[in-house]
C-alpha positions as CSV (number, residue, x, y, z in Angstrom):
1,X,0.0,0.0,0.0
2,X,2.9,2.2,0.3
3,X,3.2,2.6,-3.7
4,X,-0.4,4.1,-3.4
5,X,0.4,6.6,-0.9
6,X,3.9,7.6,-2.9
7,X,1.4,7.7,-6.0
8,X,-0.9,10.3,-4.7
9,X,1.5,12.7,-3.5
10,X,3.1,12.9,-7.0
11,X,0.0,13.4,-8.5
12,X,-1.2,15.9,-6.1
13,X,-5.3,16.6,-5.7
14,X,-7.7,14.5,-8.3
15,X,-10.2,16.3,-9.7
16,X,-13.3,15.0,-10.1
17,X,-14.9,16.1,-13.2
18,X,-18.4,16.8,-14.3
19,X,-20.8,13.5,-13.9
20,X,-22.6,12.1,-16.2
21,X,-26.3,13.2,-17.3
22,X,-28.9,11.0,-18.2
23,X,-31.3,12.3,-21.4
24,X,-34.4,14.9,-20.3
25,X,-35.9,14.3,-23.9
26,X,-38.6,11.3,-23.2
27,X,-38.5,8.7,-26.3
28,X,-42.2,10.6,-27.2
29,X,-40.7,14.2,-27.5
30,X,-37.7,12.5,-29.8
31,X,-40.3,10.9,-32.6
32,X,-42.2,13.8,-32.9
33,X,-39.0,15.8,-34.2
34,X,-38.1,13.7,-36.4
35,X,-41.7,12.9,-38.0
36,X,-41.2,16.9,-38.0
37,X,-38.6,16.8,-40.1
38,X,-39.3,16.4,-44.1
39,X,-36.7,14.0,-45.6
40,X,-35.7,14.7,-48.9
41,X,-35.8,12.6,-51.9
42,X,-34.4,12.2,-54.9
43,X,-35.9,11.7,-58.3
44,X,-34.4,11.6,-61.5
45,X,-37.8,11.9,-63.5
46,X,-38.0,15.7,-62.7
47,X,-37.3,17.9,-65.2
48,X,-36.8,21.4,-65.5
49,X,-35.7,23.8,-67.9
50,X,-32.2,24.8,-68.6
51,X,-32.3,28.4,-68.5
52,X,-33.8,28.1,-64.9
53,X,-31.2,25.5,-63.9
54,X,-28.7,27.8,-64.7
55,X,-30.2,31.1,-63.0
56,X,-30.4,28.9,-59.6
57,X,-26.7,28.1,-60.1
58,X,-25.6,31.6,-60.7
59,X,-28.3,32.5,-57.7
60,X,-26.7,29.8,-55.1
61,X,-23.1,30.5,-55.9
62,X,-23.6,34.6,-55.3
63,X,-25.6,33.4,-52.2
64,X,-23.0,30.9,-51.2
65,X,-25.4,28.5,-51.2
66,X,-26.1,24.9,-52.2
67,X,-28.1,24.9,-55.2
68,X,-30.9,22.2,-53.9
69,X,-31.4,24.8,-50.9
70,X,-32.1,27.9,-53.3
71,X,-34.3,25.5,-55.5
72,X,-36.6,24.2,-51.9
73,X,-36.6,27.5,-50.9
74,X,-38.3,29.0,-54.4
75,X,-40.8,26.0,-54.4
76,X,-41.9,26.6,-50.5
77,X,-42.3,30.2,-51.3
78,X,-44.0,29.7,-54.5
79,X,-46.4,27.0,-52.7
80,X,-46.8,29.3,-49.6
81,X,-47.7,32.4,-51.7
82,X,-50.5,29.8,-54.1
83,X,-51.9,28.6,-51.5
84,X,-52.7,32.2,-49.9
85,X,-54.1,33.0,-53.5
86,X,-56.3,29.5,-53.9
87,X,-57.3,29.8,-50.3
């Protein structure tokens, strides 16, 4: 037991560091988000013009974004703004 003793006076004081948490977010609260959330998918029989392709491009890059997130963004506003029209 002596080696112990020598042991903790080199190492001085431990500190005891922060203890662990358990979750507050119940299993319920965790599906709702992600039912929430909209997954995005992909599909490859889409198609859209050129010309408009290539403004979104030019439009993301100068925005410095990704070019799917300027394209979601003009479809929700443009489904937003119909629906307010069409009631």
């Amino acid at each position: 037991m002596a080696a112990k003793r020598d042991l903790s006076k080199q190492l001085g004081q431990v500190v005891q560091g922060q203890p662990y948490r358990l979750s507050t977010t119940s299993v319920e609260e965790k599906v709702e988000a992600e039912e929430e959330e909209v997954q995005p998918i992909q599909r490859d029989n889409a198609k859209i013009r050129r010309d408009l392709i290539k403004e979104f491009k030019m439009l993301a890059v100068k925005q410095d974004r990704k070019l799917y997130e300027v394209m979601e963004e003009a479809l929700a506003e443009y489904l937003t703004r119909d629906k307010d029209t069409n009631g």
